[in-house]
Backbone as CSV, one residue per row, in Angstrom:
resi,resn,N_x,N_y,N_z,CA_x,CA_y,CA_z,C_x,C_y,C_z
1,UNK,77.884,72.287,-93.274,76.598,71.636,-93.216,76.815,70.143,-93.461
2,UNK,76.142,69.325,-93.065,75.983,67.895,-93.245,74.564,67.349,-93.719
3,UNK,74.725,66.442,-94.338,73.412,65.735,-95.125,73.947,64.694,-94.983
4,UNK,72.442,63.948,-94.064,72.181,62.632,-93.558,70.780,62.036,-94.875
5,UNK,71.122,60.551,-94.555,70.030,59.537,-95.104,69.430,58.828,-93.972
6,UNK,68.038,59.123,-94.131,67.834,58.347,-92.561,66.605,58.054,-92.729
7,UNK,66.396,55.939,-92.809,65.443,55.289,-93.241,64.687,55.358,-91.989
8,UNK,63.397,55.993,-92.731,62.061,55.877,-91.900,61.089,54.661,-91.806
9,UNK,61.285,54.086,-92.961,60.762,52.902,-93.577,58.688,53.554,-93.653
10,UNK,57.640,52.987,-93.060,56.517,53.439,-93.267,56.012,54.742,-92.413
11,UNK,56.857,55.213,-91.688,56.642,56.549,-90.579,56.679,57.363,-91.774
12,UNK,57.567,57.278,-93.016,58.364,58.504,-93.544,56.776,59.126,-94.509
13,UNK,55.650,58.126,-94.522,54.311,58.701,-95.274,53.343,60.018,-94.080
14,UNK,54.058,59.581,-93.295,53.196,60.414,-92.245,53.773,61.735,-91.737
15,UNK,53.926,62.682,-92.151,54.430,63.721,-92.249,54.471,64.395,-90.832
16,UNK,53.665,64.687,-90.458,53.537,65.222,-88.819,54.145,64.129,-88.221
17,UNK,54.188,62.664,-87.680,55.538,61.953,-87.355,57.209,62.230,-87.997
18,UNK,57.009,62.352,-89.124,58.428,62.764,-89.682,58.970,63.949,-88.883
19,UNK,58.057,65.166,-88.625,58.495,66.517,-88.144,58.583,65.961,-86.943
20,UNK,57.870,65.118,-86.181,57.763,65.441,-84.943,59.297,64.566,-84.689
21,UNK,60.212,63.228,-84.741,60.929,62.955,-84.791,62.220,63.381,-85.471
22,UNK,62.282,64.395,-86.230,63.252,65.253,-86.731,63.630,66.733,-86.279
23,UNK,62.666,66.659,-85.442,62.468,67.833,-84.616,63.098,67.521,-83.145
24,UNK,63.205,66.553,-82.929,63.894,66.368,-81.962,65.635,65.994,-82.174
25,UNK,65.667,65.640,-83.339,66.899,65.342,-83.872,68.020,66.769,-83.821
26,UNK,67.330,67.734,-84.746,67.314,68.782,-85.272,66.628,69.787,-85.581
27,UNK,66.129,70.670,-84.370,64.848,71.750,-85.171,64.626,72.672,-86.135
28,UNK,66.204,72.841,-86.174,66.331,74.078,-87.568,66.882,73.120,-89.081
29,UNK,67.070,71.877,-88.755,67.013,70.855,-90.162,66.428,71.413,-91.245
30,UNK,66.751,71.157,-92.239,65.803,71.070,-93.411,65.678,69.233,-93.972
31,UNK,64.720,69.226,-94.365,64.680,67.695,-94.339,63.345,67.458,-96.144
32,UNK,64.511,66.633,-96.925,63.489,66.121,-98.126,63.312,64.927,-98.122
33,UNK,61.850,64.688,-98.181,61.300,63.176,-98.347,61.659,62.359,-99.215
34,UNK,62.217,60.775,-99.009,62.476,60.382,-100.801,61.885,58.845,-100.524
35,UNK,60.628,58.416,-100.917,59.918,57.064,-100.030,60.184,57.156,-98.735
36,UNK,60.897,55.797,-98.517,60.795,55.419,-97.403,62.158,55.895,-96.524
37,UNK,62.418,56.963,-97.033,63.968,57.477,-96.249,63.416,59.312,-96.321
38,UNK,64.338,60.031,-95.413,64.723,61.429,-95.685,65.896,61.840,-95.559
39,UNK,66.372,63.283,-96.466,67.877,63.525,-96.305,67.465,64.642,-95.746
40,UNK,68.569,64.952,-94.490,68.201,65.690,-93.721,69.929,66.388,-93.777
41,UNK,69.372,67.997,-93.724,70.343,69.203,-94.152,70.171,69.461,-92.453
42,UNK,71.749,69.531,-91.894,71.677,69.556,-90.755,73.175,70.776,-90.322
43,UNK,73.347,71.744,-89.254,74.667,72.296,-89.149,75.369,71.151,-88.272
44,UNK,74.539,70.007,-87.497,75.230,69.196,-86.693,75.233,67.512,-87.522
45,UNK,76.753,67.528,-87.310,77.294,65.918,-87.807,76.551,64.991,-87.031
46,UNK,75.886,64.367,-87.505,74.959,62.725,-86.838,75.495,61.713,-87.510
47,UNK,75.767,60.002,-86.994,75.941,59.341,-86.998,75.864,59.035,-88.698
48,UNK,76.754,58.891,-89.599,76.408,58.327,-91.233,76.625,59.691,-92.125
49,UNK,76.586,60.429,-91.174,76.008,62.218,-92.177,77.737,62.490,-93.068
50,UNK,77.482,63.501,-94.020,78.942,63.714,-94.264,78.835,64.930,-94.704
51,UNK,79.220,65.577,-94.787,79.581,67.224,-94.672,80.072,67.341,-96.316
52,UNK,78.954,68.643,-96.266,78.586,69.087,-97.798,79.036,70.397,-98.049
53,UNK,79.033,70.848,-98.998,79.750,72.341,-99.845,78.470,73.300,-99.506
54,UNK,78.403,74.552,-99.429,77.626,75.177,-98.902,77.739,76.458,-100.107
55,UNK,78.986,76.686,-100.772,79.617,77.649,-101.426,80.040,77.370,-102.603
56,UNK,79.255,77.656,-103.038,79.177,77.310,-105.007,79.297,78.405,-105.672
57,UNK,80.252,78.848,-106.417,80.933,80.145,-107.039,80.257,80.620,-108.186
58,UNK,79.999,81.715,-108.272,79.373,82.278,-109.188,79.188,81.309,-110.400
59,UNK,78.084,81.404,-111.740,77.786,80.381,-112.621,77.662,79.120,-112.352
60,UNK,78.207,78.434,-111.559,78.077,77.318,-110.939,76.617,76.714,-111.343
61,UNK,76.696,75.157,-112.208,75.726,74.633,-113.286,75.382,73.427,-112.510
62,UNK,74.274,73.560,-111.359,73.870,72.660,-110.250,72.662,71.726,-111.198
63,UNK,72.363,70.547,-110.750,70.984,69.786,-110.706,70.488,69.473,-109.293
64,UNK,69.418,69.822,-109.088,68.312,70.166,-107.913,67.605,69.297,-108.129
65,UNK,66.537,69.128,-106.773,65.725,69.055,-106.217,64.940,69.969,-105.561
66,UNK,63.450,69.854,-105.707,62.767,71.021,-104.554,61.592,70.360,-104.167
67,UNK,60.990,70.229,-103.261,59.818,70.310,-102.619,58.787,71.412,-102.626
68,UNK,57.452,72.173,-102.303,57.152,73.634,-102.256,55.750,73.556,-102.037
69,UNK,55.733,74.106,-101.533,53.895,74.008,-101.122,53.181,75.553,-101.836
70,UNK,52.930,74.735,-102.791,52.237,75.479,-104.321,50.629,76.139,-104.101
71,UNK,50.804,77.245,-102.615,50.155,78.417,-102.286,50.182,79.706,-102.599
72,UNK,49.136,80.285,-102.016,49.294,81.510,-101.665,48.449,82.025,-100.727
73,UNK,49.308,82.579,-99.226,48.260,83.304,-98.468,47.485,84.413,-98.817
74,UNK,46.413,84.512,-98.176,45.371,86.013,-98.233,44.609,85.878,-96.899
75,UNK,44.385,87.290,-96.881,43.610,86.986,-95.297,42.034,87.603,-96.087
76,UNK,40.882,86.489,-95.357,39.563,87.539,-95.627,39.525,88.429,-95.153
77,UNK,38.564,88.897,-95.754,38.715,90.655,-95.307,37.613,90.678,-94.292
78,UNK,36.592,89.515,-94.182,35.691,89.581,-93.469,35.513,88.765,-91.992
79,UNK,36.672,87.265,-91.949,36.719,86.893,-90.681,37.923,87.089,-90.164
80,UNK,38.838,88.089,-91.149,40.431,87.993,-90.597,41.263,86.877,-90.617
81,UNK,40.417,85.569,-91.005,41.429,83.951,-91.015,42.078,84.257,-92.285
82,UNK,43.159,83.508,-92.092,44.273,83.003,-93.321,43.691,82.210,-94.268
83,UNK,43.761,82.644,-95.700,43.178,81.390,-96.684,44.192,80.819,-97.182
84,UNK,44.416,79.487,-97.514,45.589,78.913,-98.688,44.786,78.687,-100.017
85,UNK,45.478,79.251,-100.886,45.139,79.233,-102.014,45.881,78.484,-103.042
86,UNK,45.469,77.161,-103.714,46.827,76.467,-104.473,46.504,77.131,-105.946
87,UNK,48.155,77.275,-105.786,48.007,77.581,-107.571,48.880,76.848,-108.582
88,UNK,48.293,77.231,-109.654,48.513,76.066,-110.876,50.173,76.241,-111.242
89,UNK,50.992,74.761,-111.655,51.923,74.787,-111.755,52.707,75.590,-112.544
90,UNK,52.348,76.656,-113.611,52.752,77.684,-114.586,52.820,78.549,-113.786
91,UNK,51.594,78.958,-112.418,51.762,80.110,-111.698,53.032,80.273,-110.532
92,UNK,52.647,79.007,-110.409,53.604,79.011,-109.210,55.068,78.782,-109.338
93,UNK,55.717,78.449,-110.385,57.016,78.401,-110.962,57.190,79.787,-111.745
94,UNK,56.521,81.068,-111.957,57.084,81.935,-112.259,57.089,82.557,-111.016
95,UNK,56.378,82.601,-110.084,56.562,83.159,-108.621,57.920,82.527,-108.235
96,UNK,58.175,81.346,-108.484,59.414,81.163,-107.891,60.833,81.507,-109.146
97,UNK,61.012,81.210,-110.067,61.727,82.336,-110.589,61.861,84.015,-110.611
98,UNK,60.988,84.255,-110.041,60.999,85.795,-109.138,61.968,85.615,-108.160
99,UNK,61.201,84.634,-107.008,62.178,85.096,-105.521,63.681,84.360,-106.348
100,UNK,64.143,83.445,-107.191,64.854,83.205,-107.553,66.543,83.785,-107.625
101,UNK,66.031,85.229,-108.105,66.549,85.857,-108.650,67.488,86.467,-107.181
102,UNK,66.627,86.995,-106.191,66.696,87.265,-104.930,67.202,86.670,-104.010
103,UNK,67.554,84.979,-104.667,68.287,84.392,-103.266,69.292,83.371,-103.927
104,UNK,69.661,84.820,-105.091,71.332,84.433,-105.675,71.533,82.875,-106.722
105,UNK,70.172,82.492,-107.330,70.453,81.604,-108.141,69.104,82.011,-109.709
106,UNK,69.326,81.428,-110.591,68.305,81.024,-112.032,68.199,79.969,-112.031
107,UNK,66.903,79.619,-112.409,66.749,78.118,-113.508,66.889,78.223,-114.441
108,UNK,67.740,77.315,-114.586,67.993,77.160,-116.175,66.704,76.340,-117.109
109,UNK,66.675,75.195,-116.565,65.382,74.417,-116.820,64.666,73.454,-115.778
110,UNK,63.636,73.513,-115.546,63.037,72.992,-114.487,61.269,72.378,-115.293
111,UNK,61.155,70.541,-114.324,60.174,70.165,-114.730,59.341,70.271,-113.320
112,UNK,58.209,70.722,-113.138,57.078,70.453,-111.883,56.343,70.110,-112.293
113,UNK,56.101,69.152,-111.125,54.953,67.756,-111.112,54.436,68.064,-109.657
114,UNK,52.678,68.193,-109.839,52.073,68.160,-108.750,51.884,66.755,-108.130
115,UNK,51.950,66.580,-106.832,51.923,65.551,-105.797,50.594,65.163,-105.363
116,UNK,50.358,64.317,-104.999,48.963,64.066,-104.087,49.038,64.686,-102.854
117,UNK,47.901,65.438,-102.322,48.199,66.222,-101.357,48.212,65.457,-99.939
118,UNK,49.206,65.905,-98.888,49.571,65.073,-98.271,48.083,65.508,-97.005
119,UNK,47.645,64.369,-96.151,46.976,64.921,-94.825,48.140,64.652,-93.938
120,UNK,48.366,66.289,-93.541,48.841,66.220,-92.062,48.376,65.912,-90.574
121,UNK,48.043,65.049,-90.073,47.033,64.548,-89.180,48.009,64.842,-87.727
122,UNK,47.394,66.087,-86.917,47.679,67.109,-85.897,46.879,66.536,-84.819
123,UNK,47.116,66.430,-83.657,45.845,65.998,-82.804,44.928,67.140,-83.007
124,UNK,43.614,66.434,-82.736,42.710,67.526,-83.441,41.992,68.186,-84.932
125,UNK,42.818,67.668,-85.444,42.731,68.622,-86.620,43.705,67.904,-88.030
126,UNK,42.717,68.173,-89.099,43.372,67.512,-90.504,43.895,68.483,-91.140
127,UNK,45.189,68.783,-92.086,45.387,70.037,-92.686,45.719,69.042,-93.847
128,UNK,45.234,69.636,-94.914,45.641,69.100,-96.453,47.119,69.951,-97.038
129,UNK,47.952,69.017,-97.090,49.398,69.884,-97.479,49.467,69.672,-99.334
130,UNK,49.447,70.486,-99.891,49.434,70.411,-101.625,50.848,70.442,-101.525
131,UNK,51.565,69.528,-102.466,52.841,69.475,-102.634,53.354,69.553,-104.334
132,UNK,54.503,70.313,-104.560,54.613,70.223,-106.242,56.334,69.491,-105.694
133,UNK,56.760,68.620,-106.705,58.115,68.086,-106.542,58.719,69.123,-108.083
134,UNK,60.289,69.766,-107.835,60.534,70.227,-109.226,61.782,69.525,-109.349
135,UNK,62.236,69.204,-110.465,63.698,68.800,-110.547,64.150,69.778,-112.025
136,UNK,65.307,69.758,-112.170,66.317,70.537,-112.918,67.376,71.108,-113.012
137,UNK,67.860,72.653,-113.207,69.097,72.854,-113.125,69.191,74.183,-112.970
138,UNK,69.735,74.737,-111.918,70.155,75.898,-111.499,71.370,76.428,-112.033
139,UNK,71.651,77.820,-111.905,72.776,78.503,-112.105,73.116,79.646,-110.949
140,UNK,74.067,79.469,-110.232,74.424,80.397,-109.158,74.603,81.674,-109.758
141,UNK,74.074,82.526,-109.162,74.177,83.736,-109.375,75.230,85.110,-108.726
142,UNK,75.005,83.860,-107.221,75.464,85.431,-106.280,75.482,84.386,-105.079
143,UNK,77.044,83.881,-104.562,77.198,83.327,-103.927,76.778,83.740,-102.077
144,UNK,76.858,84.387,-101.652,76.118,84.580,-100.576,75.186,84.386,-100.499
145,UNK,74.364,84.670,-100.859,72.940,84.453,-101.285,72.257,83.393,-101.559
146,UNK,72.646,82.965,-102.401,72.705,81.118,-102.525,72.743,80.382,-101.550
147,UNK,74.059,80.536,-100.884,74.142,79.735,-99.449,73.154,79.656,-98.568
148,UNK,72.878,81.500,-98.464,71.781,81.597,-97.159,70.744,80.780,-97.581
149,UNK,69.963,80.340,-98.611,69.166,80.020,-99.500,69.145,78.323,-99.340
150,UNK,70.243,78.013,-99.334,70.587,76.645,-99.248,70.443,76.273,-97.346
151,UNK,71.403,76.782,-96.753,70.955,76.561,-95.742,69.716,76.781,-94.799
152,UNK,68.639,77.719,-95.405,67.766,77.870,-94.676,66.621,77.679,-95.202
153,UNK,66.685,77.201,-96.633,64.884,76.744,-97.783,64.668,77.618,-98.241
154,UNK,63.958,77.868,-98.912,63.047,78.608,-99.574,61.468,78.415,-99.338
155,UNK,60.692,79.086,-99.095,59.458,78.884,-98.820,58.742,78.634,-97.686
156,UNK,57.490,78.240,-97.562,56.917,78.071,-97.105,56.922,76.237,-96.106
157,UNK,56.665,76.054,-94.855,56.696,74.936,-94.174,57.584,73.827,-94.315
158,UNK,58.924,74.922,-94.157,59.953,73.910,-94.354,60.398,72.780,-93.038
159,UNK,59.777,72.897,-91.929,59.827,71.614,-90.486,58.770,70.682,-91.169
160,UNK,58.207,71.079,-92.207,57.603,69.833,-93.093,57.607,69.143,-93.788
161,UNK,59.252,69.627,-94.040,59.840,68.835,-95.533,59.252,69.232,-97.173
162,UNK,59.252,70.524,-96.657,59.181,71.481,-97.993,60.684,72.700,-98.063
163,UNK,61.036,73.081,-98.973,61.765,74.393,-99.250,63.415,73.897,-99.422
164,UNK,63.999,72.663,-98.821,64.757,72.246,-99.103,65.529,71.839,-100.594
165,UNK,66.217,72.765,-101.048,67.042,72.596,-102.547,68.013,71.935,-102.272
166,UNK,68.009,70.319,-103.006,68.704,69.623,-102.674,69.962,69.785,-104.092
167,UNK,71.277,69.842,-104.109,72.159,70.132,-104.763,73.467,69.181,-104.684
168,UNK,72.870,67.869,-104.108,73.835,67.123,-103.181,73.533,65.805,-103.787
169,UNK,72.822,65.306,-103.773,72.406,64.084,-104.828,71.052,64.374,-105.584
């Protein structure tokens, strides 16, 4: 895998531009926002990128990054649409020490801080993206697992620059 830095300068606030230009870069990217730049988790080497560890051995005592869009779907029961439901940062960090467990890593200690919610502005249509940022420290559990985990996010709307566990800077 390779992880690029790649200054957006004022595009990088506009989230649906970010996807839509990283999407052409890379569609299966994972990509985390940091101001006015993103690091983008890529299987293809681009210009600056440098090729990262993917395979971190059991216990292995990481400091992270995460992005996460601090939901939960439900469908009504009465029009059949999808609801998003945000939930509070206590809820939603033991939900994720659940799947945790499942995709071969623990927290050891972790701080989340809710974000201002981002508008994704779609032609047509406004979607409010709730964002929580977490930082802290993982412990590998179960190296396969991990990896898959690493290379592919965790969560929910990751072509949005969510689900990406950054373990790299």
């Amino acid at each position: 895998m390779y992880l690029s830095s790649i200054f957006l300068g004022p595009m990088a606030a506009d989230i649906y531009a970010v996807h839509q230009f990283l999407s052409n870069i890379d569609s299966k990217a994972l990509w985390q926002r940091r101001g006015h730049k993103v690091l983008l988790l890529s299987e293809r080497k681009l210009e600056n990128s440098r090729e990262v560890g993917v395979d971190f051995p059991k216990n292995t005592q990481l400091p992270f990054t995460l992005r996460i869009r601090p939901v939960y779907r439900s469908h009504d029961p009465e029009s059949g649409k999808v609801i998003e439901k945000r939930l509070p940062a206590d809820q939603m960090m033991q939900n994720l020490r659940n799947k945790a467990s499942g995709a071969g890593f623990t927290f050891l200690d972790a701080l989340a801080s809710s974000e201002e919610p981002y508008a994704l502005k779609k032609p047509g249509s406004t979607i409010q993206l709730y964002s929580m940022y977490i930082v802290g420290t993982l412990r590998v559990l179960n190296t396969p697992l991990f990896r898959s985990v690493l290379c592919h996010g965790m969560g929910r709307s990751k072509r949005f620059g969510f689900g990406m566990i950054n373990v790299w800077e």
